[in-house]
GUDREN-715114 format. One record per residue: residue in three letters; x negated, z, y negated of N, C-alpha, C, O in turn. Coordinates in steps of 0.02 Angstrom, whole numbers, plus 32768, in hexadecimal, padded with zeros to 4 digits. Each point is the difference from the previous one (the first is absolute). Last residue first. Layout:
GUDREN-715114
ALAXZYXZYXZYXZY;...
***
This chain:
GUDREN-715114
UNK8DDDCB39E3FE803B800C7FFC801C803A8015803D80097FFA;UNK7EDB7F777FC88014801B8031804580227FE97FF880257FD0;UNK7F627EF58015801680517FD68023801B804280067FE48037;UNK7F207F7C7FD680448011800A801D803F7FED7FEA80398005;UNK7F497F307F8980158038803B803A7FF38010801E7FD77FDE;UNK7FB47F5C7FAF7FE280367FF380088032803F80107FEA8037;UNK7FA57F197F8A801E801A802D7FE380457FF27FC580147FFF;UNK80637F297F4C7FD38019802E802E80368045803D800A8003;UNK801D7F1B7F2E800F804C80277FC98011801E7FEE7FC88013;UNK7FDB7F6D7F3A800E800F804B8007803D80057FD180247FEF;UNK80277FD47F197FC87FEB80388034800580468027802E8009;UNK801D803A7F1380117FC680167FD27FC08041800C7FC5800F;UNK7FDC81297F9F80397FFE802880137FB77FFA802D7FEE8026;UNK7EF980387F77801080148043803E8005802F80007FFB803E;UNK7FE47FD87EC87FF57FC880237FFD8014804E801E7FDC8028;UNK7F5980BD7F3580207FB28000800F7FD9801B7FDA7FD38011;UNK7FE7812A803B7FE17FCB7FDB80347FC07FE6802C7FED8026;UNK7FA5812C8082803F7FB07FBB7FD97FE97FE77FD180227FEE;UNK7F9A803480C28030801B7FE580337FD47FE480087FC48007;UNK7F84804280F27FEB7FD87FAE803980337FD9802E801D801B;UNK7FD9800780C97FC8801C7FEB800D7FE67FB3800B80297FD3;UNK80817F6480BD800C80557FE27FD3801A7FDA801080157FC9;UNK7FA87F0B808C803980067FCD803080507FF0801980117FCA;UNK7F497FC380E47FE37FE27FB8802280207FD57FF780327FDE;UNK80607FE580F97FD580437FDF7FE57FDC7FCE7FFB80277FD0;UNK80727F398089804F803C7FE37FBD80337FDA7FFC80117FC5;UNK7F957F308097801C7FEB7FAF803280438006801480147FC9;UNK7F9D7FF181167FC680037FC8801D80017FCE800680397FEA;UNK80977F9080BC7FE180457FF27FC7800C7FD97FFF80377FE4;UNK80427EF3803A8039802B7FD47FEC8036800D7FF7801E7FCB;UNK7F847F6980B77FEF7FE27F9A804180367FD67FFD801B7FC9;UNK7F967FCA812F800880467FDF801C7FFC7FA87FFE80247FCF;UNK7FB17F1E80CF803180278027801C804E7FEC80278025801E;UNK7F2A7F507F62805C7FCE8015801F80278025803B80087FF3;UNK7EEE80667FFE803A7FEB7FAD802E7FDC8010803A80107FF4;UNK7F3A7FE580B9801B80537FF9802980077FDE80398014800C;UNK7F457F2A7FF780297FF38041803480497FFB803A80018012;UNK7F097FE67F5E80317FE47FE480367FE8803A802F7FDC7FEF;UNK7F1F80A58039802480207FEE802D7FDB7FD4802B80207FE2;UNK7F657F8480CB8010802F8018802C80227FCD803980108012;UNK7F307F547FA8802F7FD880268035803E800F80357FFD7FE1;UNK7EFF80487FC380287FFF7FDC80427FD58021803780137FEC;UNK7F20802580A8802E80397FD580387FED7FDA803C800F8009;UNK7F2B7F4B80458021800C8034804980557FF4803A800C8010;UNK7F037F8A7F64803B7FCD8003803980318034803A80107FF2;UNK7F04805F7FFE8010800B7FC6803D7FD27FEC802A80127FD7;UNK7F547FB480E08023803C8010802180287FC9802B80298012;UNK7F547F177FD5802C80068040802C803E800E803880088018;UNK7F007FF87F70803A7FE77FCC80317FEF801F803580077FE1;UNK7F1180528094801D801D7FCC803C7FE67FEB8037801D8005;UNK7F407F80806F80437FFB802E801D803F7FD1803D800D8001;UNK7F1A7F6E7F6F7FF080138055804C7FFB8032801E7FCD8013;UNK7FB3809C7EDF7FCD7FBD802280197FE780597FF5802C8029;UNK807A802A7ED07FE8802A80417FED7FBA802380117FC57FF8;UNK802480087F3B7FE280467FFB7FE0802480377FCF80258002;UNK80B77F097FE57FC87FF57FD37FCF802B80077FC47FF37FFE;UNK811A802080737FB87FC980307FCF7FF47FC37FCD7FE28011;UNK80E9809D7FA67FEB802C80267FBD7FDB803B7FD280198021;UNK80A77F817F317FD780337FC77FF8802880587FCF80257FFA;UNK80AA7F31801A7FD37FE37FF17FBB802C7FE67FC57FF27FF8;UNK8129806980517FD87FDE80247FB27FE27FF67FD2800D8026;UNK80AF803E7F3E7FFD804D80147FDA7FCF804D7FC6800C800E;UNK80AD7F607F707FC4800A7FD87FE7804680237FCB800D7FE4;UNK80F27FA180707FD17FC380007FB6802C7FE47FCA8008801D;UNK811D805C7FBF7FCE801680447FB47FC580187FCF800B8023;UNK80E87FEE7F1B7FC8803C7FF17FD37FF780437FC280018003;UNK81097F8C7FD97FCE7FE27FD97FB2803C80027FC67FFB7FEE;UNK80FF805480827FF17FD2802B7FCC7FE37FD27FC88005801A;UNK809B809D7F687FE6800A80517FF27FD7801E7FD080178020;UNK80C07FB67F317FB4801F7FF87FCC800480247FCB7FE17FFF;UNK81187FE680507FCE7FBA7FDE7FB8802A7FE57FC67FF58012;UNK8114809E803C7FB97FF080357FCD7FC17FEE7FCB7FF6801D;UNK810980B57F7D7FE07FB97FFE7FBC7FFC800F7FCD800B7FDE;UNK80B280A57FCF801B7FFC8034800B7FAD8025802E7FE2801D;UNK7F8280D07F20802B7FCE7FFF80217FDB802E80367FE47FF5;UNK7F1E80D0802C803380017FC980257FCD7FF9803180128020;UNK7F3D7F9E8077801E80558027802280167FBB803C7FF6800A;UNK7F2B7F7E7FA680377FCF8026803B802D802C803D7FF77FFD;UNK7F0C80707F7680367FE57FE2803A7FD9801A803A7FFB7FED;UNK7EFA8068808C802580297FDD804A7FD87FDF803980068016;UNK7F237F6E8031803680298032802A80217FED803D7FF78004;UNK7F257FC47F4C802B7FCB801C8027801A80248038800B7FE9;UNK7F26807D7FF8801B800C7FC680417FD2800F8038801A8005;UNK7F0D7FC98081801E8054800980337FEE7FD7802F7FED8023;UNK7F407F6D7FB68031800080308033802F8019803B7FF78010;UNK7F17802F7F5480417FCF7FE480227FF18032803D80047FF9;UNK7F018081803F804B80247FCA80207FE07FFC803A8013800B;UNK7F1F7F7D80598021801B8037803280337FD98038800C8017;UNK7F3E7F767F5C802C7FD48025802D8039803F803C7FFC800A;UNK7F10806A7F72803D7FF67FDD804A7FC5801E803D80017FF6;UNK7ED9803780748041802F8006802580037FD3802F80268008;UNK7F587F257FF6800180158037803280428000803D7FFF800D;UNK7F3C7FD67F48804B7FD17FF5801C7FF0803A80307FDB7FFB;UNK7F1880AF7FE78034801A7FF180317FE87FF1803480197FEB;UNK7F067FA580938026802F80178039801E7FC9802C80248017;UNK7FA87EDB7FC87FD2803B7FF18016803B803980347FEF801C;UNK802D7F1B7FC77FD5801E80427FC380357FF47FCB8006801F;UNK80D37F5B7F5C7FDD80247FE27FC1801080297FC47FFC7FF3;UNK80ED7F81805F7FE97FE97FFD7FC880237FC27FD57FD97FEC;UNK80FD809C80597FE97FF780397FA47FBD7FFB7FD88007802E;UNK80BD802E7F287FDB804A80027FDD7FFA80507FCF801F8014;UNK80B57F307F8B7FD6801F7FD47FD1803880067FCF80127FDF;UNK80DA7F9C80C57FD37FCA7FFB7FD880047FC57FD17FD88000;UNK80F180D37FF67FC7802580337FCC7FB480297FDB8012802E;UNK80C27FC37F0C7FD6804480027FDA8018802B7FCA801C7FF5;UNK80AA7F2D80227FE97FD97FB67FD5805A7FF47FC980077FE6;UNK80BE7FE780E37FD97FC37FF97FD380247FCD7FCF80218012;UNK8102803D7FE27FDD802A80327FB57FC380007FD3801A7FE0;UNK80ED7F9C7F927FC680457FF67FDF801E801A7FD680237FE4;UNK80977F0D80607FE17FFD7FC17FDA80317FF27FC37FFE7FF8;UNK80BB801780D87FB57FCB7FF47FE2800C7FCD7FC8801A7FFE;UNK8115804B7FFC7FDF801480167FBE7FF97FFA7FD980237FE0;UNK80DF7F5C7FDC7FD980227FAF7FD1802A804D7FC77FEB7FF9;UNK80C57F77807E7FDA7FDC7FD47FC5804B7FC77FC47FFF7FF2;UNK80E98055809E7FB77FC680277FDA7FE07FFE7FD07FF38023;UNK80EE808F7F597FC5801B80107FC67FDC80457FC7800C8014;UNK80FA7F877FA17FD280007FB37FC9802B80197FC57FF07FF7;UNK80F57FFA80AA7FDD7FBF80007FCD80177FA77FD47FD67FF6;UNK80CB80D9804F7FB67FDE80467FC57FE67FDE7FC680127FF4;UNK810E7FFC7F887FBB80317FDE7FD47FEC804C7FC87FE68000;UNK81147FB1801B7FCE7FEF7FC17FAD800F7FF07FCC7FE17FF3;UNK80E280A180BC7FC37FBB800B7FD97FD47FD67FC67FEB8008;UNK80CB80BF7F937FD2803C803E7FD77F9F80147FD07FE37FE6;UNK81027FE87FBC7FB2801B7FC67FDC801B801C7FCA7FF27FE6;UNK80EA7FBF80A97FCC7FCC7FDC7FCE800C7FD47FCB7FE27FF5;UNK80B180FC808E80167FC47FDC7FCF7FB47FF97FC6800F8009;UNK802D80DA806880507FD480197FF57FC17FD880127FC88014;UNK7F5B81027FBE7FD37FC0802480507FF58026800080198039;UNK7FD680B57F448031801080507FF47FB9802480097FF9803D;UNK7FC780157ED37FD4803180237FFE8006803E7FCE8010801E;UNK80677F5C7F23802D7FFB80307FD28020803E7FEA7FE28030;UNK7FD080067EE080437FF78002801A7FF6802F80367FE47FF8;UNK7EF08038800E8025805E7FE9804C7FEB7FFC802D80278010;UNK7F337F1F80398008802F801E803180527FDD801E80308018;UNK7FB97F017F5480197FFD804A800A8036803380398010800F;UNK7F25800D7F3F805080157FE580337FDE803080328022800B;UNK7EF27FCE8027801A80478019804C80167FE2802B80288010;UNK7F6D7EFC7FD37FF67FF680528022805D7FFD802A8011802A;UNK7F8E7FB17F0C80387FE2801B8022801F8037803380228004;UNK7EF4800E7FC48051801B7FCB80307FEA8010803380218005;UNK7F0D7F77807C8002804080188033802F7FE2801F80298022;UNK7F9C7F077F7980327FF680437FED8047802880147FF48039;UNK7F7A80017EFD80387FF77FF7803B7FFB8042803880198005;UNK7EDA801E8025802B803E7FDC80497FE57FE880318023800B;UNK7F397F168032801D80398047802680417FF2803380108020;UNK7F657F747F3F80437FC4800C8016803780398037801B8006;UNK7F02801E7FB28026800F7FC780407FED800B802F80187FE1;UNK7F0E7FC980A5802A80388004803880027FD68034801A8014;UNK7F5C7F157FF08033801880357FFD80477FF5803C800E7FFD;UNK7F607FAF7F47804C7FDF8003801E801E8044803380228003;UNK7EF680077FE4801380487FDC80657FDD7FFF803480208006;UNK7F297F5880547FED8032802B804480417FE280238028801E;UNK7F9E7EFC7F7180267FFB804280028052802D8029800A802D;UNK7F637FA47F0E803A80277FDA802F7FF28050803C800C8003;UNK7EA47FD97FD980427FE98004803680337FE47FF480337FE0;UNK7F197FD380A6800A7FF07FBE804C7FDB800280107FD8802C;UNK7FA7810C806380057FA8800680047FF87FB88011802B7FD7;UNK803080C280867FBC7FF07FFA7FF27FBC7FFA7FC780018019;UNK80E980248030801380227FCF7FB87FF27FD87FF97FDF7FCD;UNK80617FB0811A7FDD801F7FE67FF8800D7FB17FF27FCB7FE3;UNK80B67FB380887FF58035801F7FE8802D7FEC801E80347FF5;UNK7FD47EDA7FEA805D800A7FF1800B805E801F80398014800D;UNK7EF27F6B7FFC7FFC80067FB8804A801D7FED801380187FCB;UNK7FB37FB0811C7FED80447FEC8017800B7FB1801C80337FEC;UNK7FE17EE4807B8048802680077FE4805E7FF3802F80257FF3;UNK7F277F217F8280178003804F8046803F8000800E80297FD5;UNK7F9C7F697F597FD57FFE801B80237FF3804E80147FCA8017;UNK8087803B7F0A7FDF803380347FE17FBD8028801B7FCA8009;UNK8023801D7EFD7FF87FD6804A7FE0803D80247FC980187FF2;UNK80A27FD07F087FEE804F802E80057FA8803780267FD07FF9;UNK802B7FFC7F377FBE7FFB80137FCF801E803F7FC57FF6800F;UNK81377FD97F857FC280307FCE7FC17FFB80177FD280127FDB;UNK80D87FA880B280127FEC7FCA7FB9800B7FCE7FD27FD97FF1;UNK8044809D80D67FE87FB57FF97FF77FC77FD07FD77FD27FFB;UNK80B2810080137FD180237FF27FBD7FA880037FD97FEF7FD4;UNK811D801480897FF87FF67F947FBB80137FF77FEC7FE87FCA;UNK80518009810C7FE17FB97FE07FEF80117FB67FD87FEC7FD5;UNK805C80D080B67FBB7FE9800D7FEF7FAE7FCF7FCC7FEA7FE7;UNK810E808680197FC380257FEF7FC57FEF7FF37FDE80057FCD;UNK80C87F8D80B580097FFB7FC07FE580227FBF80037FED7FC6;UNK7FED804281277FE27FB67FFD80187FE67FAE7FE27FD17FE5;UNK807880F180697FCF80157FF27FC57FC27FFD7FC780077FE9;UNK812C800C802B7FF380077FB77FA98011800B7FE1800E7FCD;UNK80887F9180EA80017FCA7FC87FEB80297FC37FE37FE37FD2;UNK802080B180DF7FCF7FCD801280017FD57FCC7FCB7FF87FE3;UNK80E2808980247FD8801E7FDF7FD07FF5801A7FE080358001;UNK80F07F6D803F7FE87FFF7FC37FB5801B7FD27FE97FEE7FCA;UNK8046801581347FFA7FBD7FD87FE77FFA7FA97FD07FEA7FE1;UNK806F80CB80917FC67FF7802080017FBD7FD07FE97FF87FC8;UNK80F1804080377FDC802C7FD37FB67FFB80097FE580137FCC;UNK80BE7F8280AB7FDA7FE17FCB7FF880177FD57FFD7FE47FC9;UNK8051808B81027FBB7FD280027FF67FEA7FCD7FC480037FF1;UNK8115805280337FD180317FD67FA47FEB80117FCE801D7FE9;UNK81227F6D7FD57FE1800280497FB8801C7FEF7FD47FE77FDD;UNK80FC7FE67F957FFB804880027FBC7FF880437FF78035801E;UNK809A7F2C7F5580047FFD80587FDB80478015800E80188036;UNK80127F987ED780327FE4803380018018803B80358004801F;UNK7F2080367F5A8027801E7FE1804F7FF0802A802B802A800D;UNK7EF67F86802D801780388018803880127FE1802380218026;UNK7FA77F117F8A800680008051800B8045802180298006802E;UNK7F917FDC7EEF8047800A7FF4801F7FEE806380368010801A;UNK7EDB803B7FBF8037801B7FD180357FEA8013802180248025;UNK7F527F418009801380298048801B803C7FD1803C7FFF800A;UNK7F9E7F717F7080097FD9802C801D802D803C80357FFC801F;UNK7F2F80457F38803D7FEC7FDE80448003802E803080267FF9;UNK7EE27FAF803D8008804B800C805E800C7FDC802A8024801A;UNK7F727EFE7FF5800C8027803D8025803F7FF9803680128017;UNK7F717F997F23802B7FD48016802A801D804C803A80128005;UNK7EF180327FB2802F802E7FC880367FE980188024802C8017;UNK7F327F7080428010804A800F8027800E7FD38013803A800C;UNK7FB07EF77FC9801D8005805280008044800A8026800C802F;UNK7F837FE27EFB80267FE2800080348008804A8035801F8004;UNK7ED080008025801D80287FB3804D80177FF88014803A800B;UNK7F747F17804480168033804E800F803B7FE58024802B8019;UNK7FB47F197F5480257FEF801F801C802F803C80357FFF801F;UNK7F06803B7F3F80497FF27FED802D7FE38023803580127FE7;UNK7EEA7FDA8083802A80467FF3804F80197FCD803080238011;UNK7F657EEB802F802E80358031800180437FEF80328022800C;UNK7FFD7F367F237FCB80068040800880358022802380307FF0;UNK809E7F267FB27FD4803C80107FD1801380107FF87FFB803D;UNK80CE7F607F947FC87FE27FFC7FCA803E80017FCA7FF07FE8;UNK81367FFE802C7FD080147FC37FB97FEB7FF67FE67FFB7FC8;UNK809C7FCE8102801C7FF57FE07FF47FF97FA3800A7FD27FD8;UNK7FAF80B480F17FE07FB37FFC80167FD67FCE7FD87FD87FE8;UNK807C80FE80277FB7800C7FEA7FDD7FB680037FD57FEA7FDB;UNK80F4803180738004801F7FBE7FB47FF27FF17FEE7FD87FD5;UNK80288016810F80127FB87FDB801E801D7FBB80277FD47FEE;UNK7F9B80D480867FBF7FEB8019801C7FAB7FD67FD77FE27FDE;UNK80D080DB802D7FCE7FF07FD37FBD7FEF7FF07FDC80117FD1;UNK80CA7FC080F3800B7FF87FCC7FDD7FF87FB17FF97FD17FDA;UNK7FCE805380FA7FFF7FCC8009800A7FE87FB77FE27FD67FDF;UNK803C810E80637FBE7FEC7FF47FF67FC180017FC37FF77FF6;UNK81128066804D7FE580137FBB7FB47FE27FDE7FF47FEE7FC6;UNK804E7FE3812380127FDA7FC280037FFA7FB27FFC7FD57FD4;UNK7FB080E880D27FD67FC1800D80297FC17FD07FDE7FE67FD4;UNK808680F480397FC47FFF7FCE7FDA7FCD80147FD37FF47FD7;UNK80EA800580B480077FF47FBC7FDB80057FC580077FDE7FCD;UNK7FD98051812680057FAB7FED80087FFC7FB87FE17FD97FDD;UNK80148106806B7FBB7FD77FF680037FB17FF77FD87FDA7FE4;UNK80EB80A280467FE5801D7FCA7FAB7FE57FF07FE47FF77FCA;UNK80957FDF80FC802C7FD47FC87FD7802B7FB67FF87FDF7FCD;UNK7FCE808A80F07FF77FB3801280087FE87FB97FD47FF37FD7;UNK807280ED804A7FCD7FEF7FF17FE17FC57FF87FD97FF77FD2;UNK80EC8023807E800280037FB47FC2801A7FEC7FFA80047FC3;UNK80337FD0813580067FC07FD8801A800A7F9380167FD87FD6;UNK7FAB80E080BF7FD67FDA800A80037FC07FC07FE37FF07FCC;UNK80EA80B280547FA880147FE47FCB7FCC7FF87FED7FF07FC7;UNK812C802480267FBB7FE1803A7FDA80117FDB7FFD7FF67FC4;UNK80FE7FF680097FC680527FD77FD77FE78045801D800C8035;UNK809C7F697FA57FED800980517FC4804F7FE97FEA802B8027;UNK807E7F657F0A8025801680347FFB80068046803380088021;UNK7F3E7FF47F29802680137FF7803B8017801A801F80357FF9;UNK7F0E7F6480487FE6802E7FD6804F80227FEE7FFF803C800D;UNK80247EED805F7FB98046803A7FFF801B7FD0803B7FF27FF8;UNK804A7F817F8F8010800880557FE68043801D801580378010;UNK7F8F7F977F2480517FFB7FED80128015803D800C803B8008;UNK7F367F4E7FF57FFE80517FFB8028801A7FF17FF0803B8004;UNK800D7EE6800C7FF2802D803F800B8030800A801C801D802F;UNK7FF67F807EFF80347FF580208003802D805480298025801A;UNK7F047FC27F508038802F7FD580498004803480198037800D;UNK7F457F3580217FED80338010801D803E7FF2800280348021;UNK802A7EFC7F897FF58002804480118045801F80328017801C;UNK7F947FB97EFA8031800A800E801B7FF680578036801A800F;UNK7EE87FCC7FB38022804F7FEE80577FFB7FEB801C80347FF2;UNK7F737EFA80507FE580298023801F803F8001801F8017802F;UNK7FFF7F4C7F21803F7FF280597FD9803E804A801A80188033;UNK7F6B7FD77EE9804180167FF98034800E80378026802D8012;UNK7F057F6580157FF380557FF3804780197FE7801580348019;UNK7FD97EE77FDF7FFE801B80477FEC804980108007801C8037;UNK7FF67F7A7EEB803C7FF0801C8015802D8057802E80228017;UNK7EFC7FD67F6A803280257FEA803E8001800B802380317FF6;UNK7F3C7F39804D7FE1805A8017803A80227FDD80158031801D;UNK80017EEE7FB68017801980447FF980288008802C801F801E;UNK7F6E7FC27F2780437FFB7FED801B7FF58049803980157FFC;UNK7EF97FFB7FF57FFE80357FE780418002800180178037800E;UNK7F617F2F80A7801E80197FAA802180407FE6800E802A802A;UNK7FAE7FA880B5801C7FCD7FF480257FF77FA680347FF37FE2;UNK7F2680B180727FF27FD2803480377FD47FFF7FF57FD6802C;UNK7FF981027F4B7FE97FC17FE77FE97FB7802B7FE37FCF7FE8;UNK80668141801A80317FDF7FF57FE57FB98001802F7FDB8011;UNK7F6780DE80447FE77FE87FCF80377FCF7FCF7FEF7FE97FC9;UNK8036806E8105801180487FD17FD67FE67FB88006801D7FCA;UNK805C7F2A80EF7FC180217FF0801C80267FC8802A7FEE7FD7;UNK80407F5C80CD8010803F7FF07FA3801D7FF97FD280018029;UNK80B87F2880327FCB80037FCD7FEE803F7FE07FDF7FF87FCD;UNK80DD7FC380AC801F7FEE7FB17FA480157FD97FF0800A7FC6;UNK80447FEF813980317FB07FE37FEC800D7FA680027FD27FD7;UNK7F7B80F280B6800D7FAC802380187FD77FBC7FDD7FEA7FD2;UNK808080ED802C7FBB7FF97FCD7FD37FBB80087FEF7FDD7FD1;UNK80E1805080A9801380027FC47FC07FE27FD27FFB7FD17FD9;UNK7FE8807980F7802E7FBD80057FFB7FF47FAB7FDC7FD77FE3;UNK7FF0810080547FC37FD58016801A7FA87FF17FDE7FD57FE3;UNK80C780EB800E7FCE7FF97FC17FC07FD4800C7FDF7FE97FD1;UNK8098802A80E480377FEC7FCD7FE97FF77FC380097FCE7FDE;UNK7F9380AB80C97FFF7FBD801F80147FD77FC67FDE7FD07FEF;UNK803F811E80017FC77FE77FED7FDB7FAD801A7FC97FE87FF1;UNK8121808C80387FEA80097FB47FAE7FC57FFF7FF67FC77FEB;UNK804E807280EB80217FD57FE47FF87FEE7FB67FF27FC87FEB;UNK7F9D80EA80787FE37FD68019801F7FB07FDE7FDF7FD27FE7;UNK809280FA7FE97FD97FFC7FD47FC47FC4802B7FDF7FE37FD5;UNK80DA8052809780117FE67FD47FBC7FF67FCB7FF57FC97FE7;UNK7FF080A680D580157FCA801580287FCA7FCE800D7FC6800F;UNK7FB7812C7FE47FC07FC17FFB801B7FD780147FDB7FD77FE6;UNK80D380A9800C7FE27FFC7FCF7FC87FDC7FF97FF87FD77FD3;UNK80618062810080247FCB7FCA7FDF7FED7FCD7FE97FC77FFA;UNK7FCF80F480967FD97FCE7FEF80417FBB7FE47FEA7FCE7FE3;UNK802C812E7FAC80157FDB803B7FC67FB3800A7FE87FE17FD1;UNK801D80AB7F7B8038802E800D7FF97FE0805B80138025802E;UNK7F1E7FD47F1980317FDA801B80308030802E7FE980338019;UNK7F5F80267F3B7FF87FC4800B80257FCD80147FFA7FCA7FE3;UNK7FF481537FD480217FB580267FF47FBF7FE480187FEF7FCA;UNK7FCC8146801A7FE97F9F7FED80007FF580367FED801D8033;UNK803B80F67F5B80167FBA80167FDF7FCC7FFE7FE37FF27FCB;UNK7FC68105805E7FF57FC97FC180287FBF80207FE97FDA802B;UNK806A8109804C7FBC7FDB8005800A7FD27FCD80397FEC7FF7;UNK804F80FE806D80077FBC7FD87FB87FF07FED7FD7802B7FEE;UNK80718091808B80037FC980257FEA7FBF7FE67FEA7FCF801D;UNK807F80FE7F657FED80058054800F7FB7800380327FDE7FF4;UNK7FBF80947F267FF97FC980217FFD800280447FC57FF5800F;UNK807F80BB7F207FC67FF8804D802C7FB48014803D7FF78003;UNK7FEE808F7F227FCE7FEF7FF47FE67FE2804C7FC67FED8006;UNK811980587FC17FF07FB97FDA7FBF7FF980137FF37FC5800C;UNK80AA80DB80697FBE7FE980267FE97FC67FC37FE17FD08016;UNK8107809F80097FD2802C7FEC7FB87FFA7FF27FDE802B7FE5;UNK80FC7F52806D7FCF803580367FDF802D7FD87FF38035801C;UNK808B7F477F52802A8031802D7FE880218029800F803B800A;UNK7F687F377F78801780217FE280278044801E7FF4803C7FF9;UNK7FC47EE2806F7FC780368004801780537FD07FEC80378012;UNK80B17EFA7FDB7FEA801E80567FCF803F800E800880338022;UNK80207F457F07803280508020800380148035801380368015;UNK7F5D7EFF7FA87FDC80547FE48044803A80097FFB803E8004;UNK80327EF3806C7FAE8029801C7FFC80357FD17FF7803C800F;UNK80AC7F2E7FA3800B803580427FC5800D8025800880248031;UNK7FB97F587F0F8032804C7FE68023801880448000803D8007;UNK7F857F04800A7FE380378001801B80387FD67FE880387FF8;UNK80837F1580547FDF800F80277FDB80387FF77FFD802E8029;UNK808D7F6D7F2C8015801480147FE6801B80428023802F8011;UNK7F637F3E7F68800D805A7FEF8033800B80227FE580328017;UNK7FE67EFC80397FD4803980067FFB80427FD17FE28034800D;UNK81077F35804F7FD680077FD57FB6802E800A800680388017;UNK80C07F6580967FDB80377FF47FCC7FF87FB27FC57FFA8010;UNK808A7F72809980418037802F7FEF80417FB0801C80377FFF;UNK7F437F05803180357FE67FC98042803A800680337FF77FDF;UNK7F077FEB80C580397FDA800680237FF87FC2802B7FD37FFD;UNK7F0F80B47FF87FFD7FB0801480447FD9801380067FC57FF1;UNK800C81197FD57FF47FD67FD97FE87FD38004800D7FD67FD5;UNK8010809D80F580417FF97FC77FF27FD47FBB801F7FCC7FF5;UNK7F3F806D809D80257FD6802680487FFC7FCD80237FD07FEF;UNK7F5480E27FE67FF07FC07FE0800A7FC3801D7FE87FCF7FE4;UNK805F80FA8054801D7FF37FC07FD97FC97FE2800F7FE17FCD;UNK7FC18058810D804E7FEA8002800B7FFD7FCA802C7FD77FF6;UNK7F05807E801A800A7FC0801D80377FF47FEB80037FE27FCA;UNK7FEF8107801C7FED7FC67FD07FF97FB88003800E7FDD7FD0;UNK809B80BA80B47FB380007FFE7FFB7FD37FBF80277FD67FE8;UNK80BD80A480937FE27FCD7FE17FBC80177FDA7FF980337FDE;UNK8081804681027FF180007FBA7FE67FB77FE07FD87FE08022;UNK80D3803480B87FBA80167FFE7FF87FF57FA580227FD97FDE;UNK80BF806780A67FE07FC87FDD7FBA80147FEC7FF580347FE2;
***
């Protein structure tokens, strides 16, 4: 009988054959008995999108359905295109809808796609919803979008709390950061242009909010990750989806500060911070850093070098981020030996150690 793989255990718990601690407690005695807790052979940052083209084929369906829907009943996130008191009615029948679907595909068929689908239909009714709260109250729009974020954000809380579909963790933490931004509207703050949400250096309280919102979904996003190190479970994809969102935020908002300084020394302070990013993403074992980083190492290399120079300075770095993917667990094992104890290290993704020898 050929060995059971990690796939297969999570073919298991998608089928329901299988609790996810119970998944990853036979992984960690698996690795236990070999001897091997700390080496990963093989294993790559889980994500999935769709199990099968079925799946789009439903979520095509899904989204016809919500089109129909939005058609006959007038459907605006503003809630207010057939009153406030339909907007609310039909935002109800909406998310309970949707709720039912997802019951089906999210619970009992465990589908990817179409519970991403259904997860955005539902922060879209959510939003119908407290878009006719707010009409309802008589609001002005920043208190009203104010209001619609908090409402939402509420909303998909207790939507994940049911259905666990680790996308509307992205979700949520888009609503809490548009809910950020209104309360700050509130008071008076109007960013100028989309930089003002970046640059640190700007007049505003937008610049210092998105990092600030990004460090939070980055705590999160890691206490996800440490609680299910071995990535079997819904919390390992949870944390994905937050570090895609908190990545941008911080990598953006620091090195579009230091990158728009354009001194030589905020120049090579941008190329540390990026350094620094990798570094960390190769620790943790999450490539979003990394990827938010390479834009700016581009832009900073055609600013600087003139000609076919910078061509060729693209052309390297292409090369060695082509190297890193193909070398990424052997890189992060010597990272990660080298480093000493620190906090929290044994609860980080296994690395790949030596082989003992028996």
């Amino acid at each position: 009988m050929s060995d059971i793989t990690r796939d297969d255990l999570r073919a298991a718990v998608g089928a329901g054959m299988m609790t996810e601690a119970q998944a990853a407690s036979l992984i960690t005695l698996s690795e236990e008995r070999e001897g091997v807790r700390a080496r990963r052979s093989g294993l790559d940052e889980p994500f999935e999108l769709f199990k099968g083209f079925n799946e789009i084929f439903i979520v095509v369906g899904l989204t016809i359905l919500f089109l129909g829907w939005s058609g006959i009943t007038g459907f605006s996130i503003l809630g207010v295109t057939r009153g406030w008191v339909l907007g609310i009615v039909f935002s109800l029948v909406g998310m309970a809808s949707v709720g039912l679907l997802a019951r089906y595909f999210t619970l009992t068929r465990r589908m990817i796609a179409p519970s991403i689908a259904l997860a955005i239909m539902f922060a879209l009714s959510a939003m119908q919803f407290g878009g006719s709260v707010g009409a309802a109250l008589n609001l002005p729009l920043p208190s009203a979008t104010a209001l619609n974020g908090i409402i939402v954000t509420a909303l998909l809380c207790g939507f994940y709390a049911v259905f666990r579909v680790p996308f509307t963790m992205a979700l949520i933490a888009l609503s809490v950061v548009v809910t950020t931004f209104a309360a700050f509207t509130i008071g008076g703050a109007i960013p100028n242009e989309w930089r003002d949400f970046f640059l640190l250096s700007s007049d505003g309280p937008f610049a210092f909010a998105t990092i600030g919102l990004g460090l939070i979904g980055l705590a999160v996003a890691l206490s996800f990750d440490m609680s299910d190190p071995h990535r079997v479970t819904r919390r390992s994809s949870s944390g994905f989806w937050l570090h895609v969102i908190a990545a941008p935020a911080i990598v953006n908002t620091v090195a579009l500060t230091l990158f728009q300084n354009g001194t030589p020394t905020a120049k090579l302070m941008l190329v540390a911070f990026v350094a620094l990013m990798a570094l960390f993403a190769i620790i943790i074992d999450r490539r979003s850093f990394l990827v938010s980083g390479v834009g700016y190492v581009v832009a900073l290399s055609i600013s600087v070098v003139e000609g076919e120079g910078a061509f060729l300075v693209i052309l390297f770095l292409g090369l060695g981020l082509v190297l890193l993917g193909a070398q990424w667990e052997m890189l992060r094992g010597a990272i990660m030996r080298a480093l000493p104890a620190f906090p929290g290290k044994s609860r980080l993704p296994p690395w790949a150690a030596k082989e003992s020898t028996s």
